[in-house]
Backbone atoms as SQL, in Angstrom:
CREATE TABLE atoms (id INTEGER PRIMARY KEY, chain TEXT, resi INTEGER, resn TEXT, atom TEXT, x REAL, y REAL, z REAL);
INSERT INTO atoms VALUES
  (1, 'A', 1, 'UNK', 'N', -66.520, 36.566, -9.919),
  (2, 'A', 1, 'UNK', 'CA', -66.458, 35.563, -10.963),
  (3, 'A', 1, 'UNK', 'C', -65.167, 34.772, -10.806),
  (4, 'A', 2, 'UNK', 'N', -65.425, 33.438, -10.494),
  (5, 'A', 2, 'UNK', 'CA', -64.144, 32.414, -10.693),
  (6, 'A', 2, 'UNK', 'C', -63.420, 32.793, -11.878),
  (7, 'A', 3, 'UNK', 'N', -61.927, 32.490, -11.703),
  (8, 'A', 3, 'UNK', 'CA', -61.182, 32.791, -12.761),
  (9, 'A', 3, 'UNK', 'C', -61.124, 31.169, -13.099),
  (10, 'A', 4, 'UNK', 'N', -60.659, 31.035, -14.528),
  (11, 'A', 4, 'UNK', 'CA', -60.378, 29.617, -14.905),
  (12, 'A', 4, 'UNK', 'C', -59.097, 29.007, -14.336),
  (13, 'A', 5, 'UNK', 'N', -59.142, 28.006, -14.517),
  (14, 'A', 5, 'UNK', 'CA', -57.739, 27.222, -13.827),
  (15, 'A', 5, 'UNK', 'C', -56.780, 27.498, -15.360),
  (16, 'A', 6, 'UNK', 'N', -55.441, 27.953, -14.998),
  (17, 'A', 6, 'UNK', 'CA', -54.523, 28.209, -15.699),
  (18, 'A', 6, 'UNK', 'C', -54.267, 27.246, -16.553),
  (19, 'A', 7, 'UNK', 'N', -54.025, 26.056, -16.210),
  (20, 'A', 7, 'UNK', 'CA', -54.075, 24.752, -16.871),
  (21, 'A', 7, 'UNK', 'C', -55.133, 24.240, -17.879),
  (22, 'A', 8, 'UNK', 'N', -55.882, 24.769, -18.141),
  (23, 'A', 8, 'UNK', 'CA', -57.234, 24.587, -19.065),
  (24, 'A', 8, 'UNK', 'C', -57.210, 25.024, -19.915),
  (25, 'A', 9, 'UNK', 'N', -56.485, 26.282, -20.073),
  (26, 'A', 9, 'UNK', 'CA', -57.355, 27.520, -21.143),
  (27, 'A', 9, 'UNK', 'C', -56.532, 28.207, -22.077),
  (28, 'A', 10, 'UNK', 'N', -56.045, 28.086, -22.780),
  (29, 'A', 10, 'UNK', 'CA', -54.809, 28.618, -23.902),
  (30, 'A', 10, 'UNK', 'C', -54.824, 30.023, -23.592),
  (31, 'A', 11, 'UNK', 'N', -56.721, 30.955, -23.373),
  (32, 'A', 11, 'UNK', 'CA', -56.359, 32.410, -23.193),
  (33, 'A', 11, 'UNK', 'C', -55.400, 32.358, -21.892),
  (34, 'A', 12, 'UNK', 'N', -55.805, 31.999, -20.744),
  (35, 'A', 12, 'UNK', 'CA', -55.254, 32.125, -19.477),
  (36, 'A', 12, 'UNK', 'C', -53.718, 31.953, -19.743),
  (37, 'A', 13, 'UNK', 'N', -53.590, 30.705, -20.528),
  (38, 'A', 13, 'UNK', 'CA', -51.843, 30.399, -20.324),
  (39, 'A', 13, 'UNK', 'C', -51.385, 31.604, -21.401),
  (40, 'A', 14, 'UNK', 'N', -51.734, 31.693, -21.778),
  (41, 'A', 14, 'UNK', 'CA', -50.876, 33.043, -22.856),
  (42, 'A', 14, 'UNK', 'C', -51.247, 34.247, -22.500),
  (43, 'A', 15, 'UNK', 'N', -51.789, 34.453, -21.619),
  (44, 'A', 15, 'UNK', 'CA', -52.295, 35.703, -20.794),
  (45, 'A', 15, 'UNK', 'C', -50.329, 36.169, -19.669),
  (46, 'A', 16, 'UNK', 'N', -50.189, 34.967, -19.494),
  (47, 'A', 16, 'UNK', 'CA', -48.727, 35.785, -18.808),
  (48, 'A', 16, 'UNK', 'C', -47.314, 35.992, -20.212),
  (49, 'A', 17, 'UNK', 'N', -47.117, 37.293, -20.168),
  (50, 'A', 17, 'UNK', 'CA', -46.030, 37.468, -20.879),
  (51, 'A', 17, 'UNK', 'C', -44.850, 36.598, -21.653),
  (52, 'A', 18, 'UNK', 'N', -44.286, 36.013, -20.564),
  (53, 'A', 18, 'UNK', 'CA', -43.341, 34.966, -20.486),
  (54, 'A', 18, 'UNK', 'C', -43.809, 33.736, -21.273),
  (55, 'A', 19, 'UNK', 'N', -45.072, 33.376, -20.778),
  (56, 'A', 19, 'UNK', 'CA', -45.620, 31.974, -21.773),
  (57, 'A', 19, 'UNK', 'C', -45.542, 32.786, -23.580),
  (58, 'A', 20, 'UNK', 'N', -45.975, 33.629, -23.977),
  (59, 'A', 20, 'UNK', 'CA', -45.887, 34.483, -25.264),
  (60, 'A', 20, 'UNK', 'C', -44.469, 34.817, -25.389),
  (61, 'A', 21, 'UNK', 'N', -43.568, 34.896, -24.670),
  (62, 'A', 21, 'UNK', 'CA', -42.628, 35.227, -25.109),
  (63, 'A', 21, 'UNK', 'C', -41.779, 33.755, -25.707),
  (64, 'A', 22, 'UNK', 'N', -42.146, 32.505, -24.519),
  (65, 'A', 22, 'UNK', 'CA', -42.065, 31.061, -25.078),
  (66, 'A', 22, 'UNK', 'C', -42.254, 30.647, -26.438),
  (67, 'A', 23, 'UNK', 'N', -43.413, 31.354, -26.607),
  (68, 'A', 23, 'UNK', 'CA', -44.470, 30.589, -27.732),
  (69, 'A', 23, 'UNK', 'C', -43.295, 31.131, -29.016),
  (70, 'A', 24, 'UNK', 'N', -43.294, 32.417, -28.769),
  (71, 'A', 24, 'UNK', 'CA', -42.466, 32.790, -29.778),
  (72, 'A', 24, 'UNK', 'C', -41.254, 32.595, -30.141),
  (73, 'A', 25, 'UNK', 'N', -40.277, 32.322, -29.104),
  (74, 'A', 25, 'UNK', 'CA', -39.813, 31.756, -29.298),
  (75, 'A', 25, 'UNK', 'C', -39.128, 30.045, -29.761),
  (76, 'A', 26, 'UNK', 'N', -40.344, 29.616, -29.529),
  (77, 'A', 26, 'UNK', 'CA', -40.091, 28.326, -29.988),
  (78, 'A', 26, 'UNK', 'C', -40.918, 28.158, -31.418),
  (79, 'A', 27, 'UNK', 'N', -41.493, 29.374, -32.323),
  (80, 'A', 27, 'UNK', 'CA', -41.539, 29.464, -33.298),
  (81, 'A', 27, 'UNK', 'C', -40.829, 28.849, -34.380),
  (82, 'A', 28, 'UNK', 'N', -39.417, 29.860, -34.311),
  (83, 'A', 28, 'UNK', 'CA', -37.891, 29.097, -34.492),
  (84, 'A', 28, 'UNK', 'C', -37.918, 27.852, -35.155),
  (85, 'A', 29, 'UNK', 'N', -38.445, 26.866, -33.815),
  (86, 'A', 29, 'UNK', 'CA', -38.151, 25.463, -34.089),
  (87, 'A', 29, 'UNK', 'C', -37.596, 24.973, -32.281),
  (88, 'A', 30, 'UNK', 'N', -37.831, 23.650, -32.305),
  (89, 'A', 30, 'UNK', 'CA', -37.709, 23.362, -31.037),
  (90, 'A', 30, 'UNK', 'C', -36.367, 23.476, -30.133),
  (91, 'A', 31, 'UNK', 'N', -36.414, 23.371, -28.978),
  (92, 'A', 31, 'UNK', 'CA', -35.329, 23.793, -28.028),
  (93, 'A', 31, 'UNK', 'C', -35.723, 22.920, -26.822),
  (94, 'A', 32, 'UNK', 'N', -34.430, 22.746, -26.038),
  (95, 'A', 32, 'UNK', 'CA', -34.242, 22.067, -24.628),
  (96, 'A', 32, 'UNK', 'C', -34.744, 23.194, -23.712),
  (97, 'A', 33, 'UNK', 'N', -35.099, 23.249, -22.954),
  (98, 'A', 33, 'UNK', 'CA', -35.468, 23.951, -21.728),
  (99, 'A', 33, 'UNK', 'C', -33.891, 24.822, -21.643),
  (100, 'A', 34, 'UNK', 'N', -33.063, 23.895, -21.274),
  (101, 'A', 34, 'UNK', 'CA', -31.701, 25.428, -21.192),
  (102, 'A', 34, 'UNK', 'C', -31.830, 26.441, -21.982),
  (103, 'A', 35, 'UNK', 'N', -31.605, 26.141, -23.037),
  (104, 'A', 35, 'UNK', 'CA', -31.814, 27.135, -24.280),
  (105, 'A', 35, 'UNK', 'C', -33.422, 28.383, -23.828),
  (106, 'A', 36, 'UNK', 'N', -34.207, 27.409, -23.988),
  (107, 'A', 36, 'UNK', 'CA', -35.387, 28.327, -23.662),
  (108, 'A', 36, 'UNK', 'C', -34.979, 29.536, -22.254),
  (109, 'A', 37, 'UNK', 'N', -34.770, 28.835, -21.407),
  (110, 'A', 37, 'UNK', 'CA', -34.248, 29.950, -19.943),
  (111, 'A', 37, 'UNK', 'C', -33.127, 30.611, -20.452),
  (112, 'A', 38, 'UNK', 'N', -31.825, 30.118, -21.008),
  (113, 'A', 38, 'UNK', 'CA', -30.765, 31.132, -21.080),
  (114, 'A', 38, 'UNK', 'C', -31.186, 32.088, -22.302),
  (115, 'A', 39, 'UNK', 'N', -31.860, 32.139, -23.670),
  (116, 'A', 39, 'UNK', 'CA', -32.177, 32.815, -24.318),
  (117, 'A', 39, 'UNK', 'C', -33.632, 33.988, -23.968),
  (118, 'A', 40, 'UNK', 'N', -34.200, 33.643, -23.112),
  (119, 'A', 40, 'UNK', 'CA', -35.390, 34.572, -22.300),
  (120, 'A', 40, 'UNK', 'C', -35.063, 35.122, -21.250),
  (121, 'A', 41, 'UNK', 'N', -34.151, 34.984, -20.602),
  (122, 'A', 41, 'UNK', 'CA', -33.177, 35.124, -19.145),
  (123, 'A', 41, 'UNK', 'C', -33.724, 35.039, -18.101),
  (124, 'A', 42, 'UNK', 'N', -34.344, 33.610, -17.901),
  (125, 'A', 42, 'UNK', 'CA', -35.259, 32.894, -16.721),
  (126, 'A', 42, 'UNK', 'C', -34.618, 31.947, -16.186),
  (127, 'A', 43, 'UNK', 'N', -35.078, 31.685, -15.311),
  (128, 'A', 43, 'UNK', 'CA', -34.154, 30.034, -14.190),
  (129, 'A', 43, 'UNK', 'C', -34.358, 29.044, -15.299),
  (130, 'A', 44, 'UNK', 'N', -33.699, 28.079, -14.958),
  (131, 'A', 44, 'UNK', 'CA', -34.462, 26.520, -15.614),
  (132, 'A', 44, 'UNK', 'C', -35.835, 26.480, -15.000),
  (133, 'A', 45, 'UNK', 'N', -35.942, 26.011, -13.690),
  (134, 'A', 45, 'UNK', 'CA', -36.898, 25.789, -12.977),
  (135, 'A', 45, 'UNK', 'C', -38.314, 26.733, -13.417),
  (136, 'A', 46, 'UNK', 'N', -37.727, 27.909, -13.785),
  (137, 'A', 46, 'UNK', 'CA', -39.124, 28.895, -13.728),
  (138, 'A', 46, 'UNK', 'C', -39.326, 28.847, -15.382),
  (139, 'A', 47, 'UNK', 'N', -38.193, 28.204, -16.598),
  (140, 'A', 47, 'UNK', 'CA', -39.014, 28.160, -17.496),
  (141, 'A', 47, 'UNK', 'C', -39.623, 26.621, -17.652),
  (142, 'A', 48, 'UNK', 'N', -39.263, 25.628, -17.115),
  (143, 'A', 48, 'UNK', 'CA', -39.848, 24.420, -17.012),
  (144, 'A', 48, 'UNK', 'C', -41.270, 24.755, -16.265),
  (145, 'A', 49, 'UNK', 'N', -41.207, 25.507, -15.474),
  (146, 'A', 49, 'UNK', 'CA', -42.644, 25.496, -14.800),
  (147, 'A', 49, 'UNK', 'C', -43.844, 26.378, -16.368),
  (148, 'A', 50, 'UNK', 'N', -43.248, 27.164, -16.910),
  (149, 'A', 50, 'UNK', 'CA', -44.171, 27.916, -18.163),
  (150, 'A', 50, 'UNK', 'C', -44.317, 26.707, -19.092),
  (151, 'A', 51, 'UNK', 'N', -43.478, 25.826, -19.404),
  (152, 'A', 51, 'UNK', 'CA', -43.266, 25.018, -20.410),
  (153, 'A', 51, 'UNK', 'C', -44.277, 23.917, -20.275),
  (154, 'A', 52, 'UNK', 'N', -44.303, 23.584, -18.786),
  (155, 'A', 52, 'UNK', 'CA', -45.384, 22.864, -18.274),
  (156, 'A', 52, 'UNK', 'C', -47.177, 23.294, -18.383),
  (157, 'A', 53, 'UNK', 'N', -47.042, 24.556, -18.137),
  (158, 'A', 53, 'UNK', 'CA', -48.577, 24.658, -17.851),
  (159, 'A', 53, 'UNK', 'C', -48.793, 25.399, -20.157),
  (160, 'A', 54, 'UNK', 'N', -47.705, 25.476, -20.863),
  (161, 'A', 54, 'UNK', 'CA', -48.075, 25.619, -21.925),
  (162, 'A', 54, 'UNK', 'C', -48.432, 24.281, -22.691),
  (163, 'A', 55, 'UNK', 'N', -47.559, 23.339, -22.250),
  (164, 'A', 55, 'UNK', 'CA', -48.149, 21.588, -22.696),
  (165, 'A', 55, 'UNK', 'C', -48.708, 21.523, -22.542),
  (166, 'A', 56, 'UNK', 'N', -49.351, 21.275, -20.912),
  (167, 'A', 56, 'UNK', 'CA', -50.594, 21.125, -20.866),
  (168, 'A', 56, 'UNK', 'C', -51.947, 21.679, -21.548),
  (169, 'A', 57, 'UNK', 'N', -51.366, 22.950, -21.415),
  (170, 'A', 57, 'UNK', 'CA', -52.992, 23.467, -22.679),
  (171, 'A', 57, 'UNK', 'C', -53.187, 23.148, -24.071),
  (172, 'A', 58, 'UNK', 'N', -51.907, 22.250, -24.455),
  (173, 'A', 58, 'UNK', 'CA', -52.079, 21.876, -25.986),
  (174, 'A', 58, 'UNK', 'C', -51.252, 22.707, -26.377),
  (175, 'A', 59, 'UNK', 'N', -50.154, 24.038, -26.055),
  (176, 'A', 59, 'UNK', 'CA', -49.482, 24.922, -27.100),
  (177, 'A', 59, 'UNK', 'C', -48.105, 24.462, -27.127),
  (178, 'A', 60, 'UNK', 'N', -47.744, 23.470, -26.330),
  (179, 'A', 60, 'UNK', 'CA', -45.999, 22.810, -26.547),
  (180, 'A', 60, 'UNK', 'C', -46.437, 21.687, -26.391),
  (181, 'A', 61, 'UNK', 'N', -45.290, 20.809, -27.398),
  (182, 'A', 61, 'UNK', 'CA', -45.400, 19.279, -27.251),
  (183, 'A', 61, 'UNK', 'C', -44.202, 19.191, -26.852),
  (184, 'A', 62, 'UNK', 'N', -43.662, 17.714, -26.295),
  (185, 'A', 62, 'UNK', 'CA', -42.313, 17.501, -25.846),
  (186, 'A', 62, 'UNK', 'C', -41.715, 16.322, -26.842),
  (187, 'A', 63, 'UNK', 'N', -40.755, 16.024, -26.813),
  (188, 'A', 63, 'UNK', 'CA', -40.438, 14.728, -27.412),
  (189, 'A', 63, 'UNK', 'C', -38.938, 14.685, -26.732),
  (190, 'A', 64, 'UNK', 'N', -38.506, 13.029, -26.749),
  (191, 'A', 64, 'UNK', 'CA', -37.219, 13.012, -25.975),
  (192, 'A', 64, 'UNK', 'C', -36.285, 12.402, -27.430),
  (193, 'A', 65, 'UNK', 'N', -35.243, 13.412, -27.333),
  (194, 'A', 65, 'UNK', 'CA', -33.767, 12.789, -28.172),
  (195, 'A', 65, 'UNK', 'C', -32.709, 12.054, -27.082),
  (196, 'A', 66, 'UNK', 'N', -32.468, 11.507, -27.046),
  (197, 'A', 66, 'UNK', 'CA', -31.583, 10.384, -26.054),
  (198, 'A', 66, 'UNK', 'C', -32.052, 11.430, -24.395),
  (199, 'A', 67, 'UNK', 'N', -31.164, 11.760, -23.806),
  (200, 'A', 67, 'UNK', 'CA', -30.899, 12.230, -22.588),
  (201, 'A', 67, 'UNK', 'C', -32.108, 13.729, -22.689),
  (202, 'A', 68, 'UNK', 'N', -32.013, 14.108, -23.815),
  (203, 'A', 68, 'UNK', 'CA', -32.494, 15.644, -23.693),
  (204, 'A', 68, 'UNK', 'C', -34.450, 15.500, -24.330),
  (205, 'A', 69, 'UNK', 'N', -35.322, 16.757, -23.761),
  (206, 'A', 69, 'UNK', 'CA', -36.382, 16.601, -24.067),
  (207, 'A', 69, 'UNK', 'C', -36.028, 17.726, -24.631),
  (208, 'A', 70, 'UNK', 'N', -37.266, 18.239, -26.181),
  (209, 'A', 70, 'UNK', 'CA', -37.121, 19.060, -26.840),
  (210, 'A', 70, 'UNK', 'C', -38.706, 19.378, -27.007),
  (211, 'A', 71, 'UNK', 'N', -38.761, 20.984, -26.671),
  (212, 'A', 71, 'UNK', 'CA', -39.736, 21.145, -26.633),
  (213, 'A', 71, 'UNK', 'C', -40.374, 22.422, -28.026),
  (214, 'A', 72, 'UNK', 'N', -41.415, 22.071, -28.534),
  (215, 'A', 72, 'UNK', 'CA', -41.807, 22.386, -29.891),
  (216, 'A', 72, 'UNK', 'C', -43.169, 23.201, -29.692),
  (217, 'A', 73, 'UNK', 'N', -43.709, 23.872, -30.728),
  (218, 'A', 73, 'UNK', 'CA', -44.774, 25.268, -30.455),
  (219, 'A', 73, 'UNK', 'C', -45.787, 23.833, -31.318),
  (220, 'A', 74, 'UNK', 'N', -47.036, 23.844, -30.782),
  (221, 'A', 74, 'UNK', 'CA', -48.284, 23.156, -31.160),
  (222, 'A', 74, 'UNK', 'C', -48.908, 24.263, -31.549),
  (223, 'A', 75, 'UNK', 'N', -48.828, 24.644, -32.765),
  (224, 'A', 75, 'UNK', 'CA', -49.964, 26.514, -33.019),
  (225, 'A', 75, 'UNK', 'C', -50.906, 25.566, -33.160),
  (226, 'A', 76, 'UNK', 'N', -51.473, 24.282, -33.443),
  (227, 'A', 76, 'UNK', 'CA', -52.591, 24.009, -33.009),
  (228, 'A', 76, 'UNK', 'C', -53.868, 24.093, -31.925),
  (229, 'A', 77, 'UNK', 'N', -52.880, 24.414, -30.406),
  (230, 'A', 77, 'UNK', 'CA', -53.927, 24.618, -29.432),
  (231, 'A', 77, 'UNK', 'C', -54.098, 25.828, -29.609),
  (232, 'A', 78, 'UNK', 'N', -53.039, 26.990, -30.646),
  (233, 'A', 78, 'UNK', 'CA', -53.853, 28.320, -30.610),
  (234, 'A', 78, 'UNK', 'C', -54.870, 29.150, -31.091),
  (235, 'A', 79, 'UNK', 'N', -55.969, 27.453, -31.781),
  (236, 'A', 79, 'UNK', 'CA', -57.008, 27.438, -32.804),
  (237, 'A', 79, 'UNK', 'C', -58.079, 28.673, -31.993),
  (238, 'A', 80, 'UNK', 'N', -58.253, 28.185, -30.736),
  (239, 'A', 80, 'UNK', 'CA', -59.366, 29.121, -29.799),
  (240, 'A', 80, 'UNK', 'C', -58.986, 30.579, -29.676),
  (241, 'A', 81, 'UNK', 'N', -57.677, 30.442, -29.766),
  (242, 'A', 81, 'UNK', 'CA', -57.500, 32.104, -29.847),
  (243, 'A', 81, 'UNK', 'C', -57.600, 32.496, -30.943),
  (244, 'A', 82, 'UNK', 'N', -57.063, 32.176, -32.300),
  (245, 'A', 82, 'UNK', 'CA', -56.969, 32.610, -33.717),
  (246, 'A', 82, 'UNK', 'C', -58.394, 32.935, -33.889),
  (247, 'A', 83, 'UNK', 'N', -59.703, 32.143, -33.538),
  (248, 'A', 83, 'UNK', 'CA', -60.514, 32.435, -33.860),
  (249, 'A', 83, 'UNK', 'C', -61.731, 33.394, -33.241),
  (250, 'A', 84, 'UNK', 'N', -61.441, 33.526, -31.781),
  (251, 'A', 84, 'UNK', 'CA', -61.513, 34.430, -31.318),
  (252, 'A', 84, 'UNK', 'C', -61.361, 36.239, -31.874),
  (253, 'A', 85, 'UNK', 'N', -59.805, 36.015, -31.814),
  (254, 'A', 85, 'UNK', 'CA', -59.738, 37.351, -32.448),
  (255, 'A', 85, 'UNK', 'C', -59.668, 37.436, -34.178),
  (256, 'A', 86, 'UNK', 'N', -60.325, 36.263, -34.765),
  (257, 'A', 86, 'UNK', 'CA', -60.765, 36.366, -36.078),
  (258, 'A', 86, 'UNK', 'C', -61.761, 37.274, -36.112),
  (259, 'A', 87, 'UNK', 'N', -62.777, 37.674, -35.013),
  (260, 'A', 87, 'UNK', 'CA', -64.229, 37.496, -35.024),
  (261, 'A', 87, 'UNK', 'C', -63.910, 38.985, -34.722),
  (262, 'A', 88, 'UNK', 'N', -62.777, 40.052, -34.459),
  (263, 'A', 88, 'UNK', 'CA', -62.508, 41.227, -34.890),
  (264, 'A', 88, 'UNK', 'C', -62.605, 41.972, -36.205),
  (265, 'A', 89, 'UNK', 'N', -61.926, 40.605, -36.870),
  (266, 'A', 89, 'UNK', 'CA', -61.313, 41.219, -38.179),
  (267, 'A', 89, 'UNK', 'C', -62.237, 42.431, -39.594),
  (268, 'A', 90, 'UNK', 'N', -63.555, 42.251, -39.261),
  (269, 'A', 90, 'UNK', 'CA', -64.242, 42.977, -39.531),
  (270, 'A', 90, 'UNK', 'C', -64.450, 44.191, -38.889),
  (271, 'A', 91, 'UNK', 'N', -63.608, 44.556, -37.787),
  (272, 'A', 91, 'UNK', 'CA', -63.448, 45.922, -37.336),
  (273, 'A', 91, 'UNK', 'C', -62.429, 46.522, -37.671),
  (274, 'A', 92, 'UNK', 'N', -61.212, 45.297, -37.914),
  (275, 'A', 92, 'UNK', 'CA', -60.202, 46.582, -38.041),
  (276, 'A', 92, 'UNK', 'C', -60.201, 46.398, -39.677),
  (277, 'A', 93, 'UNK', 'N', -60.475, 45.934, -40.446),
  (278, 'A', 93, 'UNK', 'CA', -61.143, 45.979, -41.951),
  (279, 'A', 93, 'UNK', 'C', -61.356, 46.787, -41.862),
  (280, 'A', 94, 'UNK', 'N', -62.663, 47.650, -41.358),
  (281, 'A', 94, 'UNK', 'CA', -63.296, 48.961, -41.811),
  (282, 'A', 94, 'UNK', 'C', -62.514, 49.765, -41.378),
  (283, 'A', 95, 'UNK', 'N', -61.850, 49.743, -39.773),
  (284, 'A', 95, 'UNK', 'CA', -61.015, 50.631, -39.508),
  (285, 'A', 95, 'UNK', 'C', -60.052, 51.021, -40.481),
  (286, 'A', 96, 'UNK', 'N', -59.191, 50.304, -40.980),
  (287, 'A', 96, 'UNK', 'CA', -58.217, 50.259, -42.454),
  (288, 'A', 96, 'UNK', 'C', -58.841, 51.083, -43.715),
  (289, 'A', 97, 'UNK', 'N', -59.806, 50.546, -43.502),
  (290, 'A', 97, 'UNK', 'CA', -60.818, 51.617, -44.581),
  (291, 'A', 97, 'UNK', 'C', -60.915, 53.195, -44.704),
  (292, 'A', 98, 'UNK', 'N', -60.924, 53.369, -43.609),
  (293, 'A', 98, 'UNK', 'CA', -61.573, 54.528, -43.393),
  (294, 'A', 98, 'UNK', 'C', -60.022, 55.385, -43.163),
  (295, 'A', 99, 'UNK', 'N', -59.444, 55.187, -42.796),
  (296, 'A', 99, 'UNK', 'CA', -57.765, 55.204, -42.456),
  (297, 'A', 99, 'UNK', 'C', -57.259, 55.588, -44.146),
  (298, 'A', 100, 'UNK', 'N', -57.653, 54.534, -45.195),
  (299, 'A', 100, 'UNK', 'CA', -56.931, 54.986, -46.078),
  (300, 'A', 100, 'UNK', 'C', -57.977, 55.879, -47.055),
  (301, 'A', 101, 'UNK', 'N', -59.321, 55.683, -46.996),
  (302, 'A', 101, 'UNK', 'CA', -60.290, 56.622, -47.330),
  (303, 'A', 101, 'UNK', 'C', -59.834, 57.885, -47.021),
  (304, 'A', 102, 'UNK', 'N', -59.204, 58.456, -45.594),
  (305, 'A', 102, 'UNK', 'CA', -58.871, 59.364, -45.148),
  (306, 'A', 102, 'UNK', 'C', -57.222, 60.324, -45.850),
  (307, 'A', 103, 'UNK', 'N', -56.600, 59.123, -46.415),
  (308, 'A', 103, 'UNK', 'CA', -54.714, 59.447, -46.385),
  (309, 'A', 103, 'UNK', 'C', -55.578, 59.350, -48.046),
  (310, 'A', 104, 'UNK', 'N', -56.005, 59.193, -48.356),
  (311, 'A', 104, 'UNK', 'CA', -56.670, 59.579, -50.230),
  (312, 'A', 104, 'UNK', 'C', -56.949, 61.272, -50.293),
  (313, 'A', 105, 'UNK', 'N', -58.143, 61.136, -49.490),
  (314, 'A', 105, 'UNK', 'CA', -58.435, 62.486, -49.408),
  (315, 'A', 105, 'UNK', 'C', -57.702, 64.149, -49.014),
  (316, 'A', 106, 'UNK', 'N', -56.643, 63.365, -48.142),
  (317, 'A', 106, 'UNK', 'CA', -55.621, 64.794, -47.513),
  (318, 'A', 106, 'UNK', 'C', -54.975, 64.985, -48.898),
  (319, 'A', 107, 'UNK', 'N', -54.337, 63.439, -49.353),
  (320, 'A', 107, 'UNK', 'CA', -53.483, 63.458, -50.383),
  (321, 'A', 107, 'UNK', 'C', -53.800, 64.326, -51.710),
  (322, 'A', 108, 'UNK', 'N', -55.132, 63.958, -52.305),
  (323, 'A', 108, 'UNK', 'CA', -56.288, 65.103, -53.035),
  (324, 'A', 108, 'UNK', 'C', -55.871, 66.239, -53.049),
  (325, 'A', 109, 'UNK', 'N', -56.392, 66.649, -51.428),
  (326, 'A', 109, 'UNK', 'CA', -56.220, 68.456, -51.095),
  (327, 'A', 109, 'UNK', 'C', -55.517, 69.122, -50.933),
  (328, 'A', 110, 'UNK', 'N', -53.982, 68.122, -51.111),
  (329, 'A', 110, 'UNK', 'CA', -52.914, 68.348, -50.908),
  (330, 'A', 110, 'UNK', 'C', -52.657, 69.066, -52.329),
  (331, 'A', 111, 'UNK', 'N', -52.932, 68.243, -53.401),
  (332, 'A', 111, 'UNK', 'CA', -52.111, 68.058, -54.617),
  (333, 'A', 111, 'UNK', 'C', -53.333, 69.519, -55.648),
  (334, 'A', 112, 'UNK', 'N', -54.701, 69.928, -54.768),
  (335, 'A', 112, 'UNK', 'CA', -55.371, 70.566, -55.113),
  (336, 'A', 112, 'UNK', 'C', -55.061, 71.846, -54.724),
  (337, 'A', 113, 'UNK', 'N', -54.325, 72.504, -53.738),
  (338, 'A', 113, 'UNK', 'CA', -53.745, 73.266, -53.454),
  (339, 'A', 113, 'UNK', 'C', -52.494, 73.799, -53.823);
């Protein structure tokens, strides 16, 4: 099975560590590329190259302040994933359920003893 082109697909680009560790960090609020590499402890070059293929999928936008570009988290392109693993949330619901159904009942036999 072809894999998707990295550049396409928000799962793919957030599939490498480093792009998630980006994302999160530019949570925050936006940052220059230095900042991004010296606070993740990556080259320039190698976080400009993540920064790149995360724009492109829609999860960073850029904008330029005089000399410097500043780059910002779009949680908009992370609509396909949010909803993706929305389509869990009815598992770990019940899971939670049953979890505290369970910490009721010890608690009970605890206090019955």
């Amino acid at each position: 099975m072809a894999r998707a082109a990295t550049t396409s697909d928000a799962f793919n680009a957030i599939a490498e560590p480093q792009r998630r560790d980006i994302l999160a960090l530019l949570r925050a609020g936006e940052r220059p590329v230095t900042d991004v590499a010296r606070e993740l402890g990556m080259s320039q070059p190698g976080a400009s190259k993540h920064l790149r293929v995360l724009r492109e999928v829609g999860l960073v936008r850029v904008r330029g302040v005089g000399k410097q570009r500043l780059y910002g988290l779009d949680a908009r392109g992370l609509r396909p994933v949010h909803e993706w693993v929305g389509g869990f949330e009815r598992f770990w619901n019940e899971s939670f359920d049953r979890l505290d159904t369970y910490v009721q009942d010890l608690k009970q036999t605890r206090q019955e003893e």
